[in-house]
N, CA, C and O atoms as a printed pandas DataFrame, in Angstrom:
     atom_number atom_name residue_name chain_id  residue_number  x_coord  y_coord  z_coord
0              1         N          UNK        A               1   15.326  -12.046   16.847
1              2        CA          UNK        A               1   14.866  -13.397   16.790
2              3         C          UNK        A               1   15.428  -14.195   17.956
3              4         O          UNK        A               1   14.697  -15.070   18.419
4              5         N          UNK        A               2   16.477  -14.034   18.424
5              6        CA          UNK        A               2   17.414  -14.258   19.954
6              7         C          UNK        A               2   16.177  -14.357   20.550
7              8         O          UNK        A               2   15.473  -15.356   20.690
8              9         N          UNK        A               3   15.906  -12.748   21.026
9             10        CA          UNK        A               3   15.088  -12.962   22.054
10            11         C          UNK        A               3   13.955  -13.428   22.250
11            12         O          UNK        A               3   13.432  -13.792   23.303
12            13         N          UNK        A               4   13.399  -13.414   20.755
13            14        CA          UNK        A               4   11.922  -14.172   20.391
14            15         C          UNK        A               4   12.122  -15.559   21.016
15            16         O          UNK        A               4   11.152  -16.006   21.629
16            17         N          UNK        A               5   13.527  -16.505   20.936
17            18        CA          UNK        A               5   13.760  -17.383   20.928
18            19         C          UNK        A               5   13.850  -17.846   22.560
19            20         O          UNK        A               5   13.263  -18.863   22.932
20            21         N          UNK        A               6   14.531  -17.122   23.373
21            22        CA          UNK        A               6   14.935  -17.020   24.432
22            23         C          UNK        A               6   13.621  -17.202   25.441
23            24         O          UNK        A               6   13.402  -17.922   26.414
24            25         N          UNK        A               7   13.015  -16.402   24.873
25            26        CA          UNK        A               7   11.650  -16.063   25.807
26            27         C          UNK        A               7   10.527  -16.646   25.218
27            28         O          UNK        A               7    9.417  -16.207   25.518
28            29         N          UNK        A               8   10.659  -17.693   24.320
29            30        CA          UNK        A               8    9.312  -18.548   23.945
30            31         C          UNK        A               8    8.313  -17.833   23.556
31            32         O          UNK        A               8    7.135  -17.904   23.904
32            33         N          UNK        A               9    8.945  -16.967   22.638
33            34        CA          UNK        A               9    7.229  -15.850   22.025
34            35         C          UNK        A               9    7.519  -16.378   20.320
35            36         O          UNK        A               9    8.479  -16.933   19.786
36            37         N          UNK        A              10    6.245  -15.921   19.831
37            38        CA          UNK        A              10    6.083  -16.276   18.369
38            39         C          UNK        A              10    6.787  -15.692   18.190
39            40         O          UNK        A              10    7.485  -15.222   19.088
40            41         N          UNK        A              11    7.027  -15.311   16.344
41            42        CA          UNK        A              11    7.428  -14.185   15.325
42            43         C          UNK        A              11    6.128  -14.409   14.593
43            44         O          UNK        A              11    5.336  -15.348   14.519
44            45         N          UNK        A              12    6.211  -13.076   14.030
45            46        CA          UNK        A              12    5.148  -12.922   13.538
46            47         C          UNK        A              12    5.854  -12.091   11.886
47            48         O          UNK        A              12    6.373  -10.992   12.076
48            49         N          UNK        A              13    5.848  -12.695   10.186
49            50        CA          UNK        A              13    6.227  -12.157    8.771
50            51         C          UNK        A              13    5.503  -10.978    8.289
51            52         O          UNK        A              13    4.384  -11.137    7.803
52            53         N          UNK        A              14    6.092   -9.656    8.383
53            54        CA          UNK        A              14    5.260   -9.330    7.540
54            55         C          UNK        A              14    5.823   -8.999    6.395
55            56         O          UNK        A              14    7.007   -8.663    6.419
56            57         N          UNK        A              15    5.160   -9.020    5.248
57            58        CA          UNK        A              15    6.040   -8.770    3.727
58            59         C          UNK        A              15    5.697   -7.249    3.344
59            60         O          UNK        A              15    4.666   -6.992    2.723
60            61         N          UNK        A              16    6.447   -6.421    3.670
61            62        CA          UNK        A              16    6.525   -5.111    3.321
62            63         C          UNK        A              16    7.084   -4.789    1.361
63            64         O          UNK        A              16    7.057   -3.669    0.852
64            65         N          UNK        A              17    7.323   -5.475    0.964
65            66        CA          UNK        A              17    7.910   -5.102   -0.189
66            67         C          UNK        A              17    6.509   -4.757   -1.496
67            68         O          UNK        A              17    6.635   -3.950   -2.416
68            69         N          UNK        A              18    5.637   -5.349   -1.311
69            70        CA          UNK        A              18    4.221   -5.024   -1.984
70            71         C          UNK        A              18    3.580   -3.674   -0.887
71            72         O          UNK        A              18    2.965   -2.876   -1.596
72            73         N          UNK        A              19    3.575   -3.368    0.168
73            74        CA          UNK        A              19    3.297   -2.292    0.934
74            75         C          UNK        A              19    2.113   -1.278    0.765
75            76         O          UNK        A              19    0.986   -1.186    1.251
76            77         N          UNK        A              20    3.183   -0.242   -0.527
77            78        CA          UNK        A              20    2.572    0.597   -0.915
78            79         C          UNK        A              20    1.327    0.429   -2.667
79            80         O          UNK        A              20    0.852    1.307   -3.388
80            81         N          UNK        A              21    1.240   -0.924   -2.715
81            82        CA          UNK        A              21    0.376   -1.353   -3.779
82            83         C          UNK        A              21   -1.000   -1.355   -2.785
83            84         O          UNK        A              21   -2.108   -1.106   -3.260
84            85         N          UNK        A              22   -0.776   -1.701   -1.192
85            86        CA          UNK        A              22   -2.260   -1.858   -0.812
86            87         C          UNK        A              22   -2.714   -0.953    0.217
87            88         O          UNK        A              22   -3.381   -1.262    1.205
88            89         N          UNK        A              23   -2.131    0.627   -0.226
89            90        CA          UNK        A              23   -2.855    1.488    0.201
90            91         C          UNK        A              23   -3.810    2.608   -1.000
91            92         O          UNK        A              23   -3.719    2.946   -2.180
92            93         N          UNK        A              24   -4.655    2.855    0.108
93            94        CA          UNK        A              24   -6.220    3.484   -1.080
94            95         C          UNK        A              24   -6.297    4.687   -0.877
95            96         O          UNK        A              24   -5.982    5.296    0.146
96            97         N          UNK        A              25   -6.826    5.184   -2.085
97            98        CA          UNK        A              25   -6.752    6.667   -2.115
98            99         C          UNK        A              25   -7.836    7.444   -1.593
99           100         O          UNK        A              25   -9.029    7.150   -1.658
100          101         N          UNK        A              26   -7.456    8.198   -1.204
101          102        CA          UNK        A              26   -9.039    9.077   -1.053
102          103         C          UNK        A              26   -9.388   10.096   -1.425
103          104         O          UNK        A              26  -10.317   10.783   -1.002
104          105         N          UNK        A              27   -8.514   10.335   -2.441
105          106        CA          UNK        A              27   -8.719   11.956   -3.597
106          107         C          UNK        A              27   -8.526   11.049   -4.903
107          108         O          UNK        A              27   -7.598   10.269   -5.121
108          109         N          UNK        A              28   -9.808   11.386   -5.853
109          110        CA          UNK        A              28   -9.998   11.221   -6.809
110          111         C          UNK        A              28   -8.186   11.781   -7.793
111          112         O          UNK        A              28   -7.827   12.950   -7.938
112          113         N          UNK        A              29   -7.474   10.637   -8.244
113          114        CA          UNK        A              29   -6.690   10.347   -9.071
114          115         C          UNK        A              29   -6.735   10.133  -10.426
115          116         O          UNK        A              29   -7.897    9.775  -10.622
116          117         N          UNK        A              30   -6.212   10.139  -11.377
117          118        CA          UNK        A              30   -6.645   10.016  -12.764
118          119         C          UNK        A              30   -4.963    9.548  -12.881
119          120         O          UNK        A              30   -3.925    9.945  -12.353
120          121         N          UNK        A              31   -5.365    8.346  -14.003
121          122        CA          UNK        A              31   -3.432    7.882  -14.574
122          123         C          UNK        A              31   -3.738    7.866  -16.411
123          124         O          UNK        A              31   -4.482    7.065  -16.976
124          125         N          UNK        A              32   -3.100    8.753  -16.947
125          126        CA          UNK        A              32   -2.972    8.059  -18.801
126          127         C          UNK        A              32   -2.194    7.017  -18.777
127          128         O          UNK        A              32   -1.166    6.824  -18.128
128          129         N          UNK        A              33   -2.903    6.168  -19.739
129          130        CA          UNK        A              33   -2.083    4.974  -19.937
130          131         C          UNK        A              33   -1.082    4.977  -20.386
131          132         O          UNK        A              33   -0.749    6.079  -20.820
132          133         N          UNK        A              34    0.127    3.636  -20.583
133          134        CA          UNK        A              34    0.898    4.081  -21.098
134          135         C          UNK        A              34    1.113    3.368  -22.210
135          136         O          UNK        A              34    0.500    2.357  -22.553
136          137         N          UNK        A              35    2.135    3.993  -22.862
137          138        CA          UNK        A              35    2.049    3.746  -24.477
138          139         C          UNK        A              35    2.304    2.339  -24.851
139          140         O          UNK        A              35    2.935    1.537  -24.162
140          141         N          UNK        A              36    1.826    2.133  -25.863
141          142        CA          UNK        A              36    1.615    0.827  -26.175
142          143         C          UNK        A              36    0.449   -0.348  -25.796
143          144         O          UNK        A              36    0.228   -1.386  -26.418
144          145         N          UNK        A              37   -0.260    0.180  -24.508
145          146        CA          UNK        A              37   -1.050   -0.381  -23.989
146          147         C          UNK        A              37   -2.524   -0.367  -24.358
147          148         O          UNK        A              37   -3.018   -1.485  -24.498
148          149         N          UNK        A              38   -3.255    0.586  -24.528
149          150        CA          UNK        A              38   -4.337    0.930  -25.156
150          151         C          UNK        A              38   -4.488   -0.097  -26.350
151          152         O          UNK        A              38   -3.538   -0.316  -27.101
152          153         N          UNK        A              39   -5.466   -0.593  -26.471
153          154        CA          UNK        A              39   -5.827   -1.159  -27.554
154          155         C          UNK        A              39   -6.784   -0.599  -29.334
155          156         O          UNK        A              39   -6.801   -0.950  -30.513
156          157         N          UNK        A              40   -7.368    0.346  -28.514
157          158        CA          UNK        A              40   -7.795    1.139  -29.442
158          159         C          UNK        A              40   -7.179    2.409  -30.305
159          160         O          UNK        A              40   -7.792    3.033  -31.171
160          161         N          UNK        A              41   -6.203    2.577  -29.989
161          162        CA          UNK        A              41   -5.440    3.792  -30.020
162          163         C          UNK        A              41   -5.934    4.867  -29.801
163          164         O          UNK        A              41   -5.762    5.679  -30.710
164          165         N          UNK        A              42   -6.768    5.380  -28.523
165          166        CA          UNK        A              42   -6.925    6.678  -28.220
166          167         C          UNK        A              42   -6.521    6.381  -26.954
167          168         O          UNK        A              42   -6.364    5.320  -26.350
168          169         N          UNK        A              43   -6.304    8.194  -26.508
169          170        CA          UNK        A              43   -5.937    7.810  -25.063
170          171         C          UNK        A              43   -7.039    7.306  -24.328
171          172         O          UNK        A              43   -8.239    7.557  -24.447
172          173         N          UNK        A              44   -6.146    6.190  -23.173
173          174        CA          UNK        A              44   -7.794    6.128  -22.273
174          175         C          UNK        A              44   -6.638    6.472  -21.098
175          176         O          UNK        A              44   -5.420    6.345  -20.977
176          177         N          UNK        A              45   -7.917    7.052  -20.206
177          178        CA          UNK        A              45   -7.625    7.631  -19.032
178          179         C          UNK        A              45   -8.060    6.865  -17.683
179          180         O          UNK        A              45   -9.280    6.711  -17.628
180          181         N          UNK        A              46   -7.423    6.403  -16.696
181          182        CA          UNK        A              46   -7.944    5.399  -15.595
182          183         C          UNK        A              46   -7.951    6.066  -14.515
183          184         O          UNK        A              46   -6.977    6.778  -14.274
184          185         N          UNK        A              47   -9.093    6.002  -13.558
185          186        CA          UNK        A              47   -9.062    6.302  -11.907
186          187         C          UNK        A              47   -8.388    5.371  -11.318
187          188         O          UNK        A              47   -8.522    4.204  -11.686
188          189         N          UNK        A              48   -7.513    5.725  -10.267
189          190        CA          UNK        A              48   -6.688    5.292   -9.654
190          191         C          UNK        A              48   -7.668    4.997   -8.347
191          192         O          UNK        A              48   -8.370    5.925   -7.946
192          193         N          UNK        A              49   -7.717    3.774   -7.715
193          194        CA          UNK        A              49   -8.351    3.535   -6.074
194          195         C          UNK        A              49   -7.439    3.108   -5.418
195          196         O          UNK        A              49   -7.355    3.814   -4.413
196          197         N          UNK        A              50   -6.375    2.009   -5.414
197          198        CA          UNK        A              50   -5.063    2.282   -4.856
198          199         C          UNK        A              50   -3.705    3.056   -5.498
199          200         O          UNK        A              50   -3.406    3.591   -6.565
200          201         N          UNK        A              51   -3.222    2.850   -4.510
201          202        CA          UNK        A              51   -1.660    3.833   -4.572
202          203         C          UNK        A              51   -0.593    2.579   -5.229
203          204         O          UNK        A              51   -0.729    1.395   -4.922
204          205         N          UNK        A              52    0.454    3.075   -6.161
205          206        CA          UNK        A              52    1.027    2.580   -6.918
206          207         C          UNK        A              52    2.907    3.141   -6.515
207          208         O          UNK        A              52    3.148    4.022   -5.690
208          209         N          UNK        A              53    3.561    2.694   -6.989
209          210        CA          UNK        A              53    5.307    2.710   -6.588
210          211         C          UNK        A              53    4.834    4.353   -7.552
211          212         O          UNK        A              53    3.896    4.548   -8.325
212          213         N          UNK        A              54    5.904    5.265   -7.094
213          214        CA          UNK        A              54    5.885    6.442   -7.725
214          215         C          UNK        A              54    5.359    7.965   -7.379
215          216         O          UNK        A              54    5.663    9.150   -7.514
216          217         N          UNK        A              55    4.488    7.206   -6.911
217          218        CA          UNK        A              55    3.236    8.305   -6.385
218          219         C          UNK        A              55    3.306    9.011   -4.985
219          220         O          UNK        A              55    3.606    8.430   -3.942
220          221         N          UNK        A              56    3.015   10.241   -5.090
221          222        CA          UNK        A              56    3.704   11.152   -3.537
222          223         C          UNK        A              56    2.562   10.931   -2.931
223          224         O          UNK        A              56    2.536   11.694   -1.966
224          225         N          UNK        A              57    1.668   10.345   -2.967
225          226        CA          UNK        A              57    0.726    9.653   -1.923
226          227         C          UNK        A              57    0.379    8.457   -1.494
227          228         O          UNK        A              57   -0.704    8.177   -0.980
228          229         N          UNK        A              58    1.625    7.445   -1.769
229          230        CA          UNK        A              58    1.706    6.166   -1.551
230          231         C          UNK        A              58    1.943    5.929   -0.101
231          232         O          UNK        A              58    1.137    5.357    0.634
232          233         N          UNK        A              59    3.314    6.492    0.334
233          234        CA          UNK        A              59    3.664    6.105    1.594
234          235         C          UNK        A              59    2.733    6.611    2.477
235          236         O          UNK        A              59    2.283    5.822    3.309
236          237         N          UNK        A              60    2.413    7.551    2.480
237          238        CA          UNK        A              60    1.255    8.687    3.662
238          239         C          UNK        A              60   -0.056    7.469    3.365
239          240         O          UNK        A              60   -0.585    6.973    4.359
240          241         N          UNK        A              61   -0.563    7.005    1.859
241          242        CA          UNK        A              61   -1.811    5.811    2.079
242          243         C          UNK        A              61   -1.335    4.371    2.761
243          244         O          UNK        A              61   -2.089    3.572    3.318
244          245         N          UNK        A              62   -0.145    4.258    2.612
245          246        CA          UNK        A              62   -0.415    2.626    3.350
246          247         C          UNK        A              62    0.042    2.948    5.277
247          248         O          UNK        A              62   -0.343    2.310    6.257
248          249         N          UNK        A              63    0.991    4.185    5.210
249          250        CA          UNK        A              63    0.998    4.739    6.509
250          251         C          UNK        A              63   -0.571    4.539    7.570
251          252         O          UNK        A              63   -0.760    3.909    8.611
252          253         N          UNK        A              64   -1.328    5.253    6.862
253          254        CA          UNK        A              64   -2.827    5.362    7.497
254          255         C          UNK        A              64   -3.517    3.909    7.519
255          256         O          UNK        A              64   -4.262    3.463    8.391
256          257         N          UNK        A              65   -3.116    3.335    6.431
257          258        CA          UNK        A              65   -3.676    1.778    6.561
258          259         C          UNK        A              65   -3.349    1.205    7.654
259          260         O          UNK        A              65   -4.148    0.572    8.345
260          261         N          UNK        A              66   -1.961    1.393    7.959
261          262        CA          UNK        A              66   -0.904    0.416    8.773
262          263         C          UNK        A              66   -1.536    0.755   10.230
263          264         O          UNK        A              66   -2.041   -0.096   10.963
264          265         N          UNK        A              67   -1.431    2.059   10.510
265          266        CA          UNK        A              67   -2.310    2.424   11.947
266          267         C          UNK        A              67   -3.361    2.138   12.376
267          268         O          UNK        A              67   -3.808    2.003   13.515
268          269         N          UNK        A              68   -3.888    2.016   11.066
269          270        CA          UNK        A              68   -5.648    1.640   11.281
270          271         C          UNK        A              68   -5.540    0.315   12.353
271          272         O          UNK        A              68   -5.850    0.244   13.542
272          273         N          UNK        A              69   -4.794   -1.012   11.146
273          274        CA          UNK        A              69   -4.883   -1.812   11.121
274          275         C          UNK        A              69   -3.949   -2.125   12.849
275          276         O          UNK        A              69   -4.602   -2.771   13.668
276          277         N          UNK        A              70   -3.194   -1.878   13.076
277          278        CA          UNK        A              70   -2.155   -1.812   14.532
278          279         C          UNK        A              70   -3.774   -1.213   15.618
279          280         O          UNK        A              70   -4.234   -2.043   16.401
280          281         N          UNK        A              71   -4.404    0.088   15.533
281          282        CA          UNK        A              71   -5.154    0.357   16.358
282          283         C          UNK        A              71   -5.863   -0.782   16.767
283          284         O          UNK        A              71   -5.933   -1.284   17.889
284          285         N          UNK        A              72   -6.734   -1.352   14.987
285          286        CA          UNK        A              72   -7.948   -2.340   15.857
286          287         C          UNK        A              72   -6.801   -3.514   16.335
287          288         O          UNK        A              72   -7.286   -4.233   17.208
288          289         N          UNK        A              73   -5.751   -3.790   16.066
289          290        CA          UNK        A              73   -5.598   -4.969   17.294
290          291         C          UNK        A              73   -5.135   -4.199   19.122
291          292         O          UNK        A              73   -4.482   -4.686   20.045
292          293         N          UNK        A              74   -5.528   -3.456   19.042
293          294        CA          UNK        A              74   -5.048   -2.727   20.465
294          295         C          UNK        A              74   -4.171   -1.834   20.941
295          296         O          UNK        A              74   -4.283   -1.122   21.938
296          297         N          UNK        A              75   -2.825   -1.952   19.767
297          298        CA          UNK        A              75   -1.772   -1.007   19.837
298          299         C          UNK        A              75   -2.242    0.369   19.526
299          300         O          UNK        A              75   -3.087    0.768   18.724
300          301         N          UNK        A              76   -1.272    1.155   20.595
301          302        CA          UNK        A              76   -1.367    2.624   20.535
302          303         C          UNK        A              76   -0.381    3.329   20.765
303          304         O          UNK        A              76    0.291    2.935   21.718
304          305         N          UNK        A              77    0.095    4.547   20.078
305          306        CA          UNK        A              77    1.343    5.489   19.963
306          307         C          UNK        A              77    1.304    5.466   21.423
307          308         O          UNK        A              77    2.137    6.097   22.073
């Protein structure tokens, strides 16, 4: 932030702590609910379209988001 400061450039927030809630899946997922929740008392079973805390395909989905999103503004490895 010094040097942000020093050299008259913005900052720019990003809030990483929600992250991996807004990356999407692209293999058909399935989650059972969990207990107590169901209202009917049978199981119901939900497709998953984003990635959730827990899941070994969370970080690798918002990873691919994050690049996407860095490419279209111009950045490149």
């Amino acid at each position: 932030m010094a040097v942000a400061a020093d050299q008259n450039r913005r900052l720019h927030q990003l809030d990483v702590k929600t992250a991996f809630l807004n990356g999407e899946l692209e293999e058909e997922l399935y989650m059972q609910q969990q207990p107590g929740f169901n209202l009917d008392e049978q199981p119901l079973v939900c497709r998953m379209h984003r990635s959730i805390y827990g899941l070994n395909q969370a970080p690798r989905c918002w990873y691919l988001k994050l690049v996407e999103q860095l490419s279209s503004l111009g950045y490149e490895p």
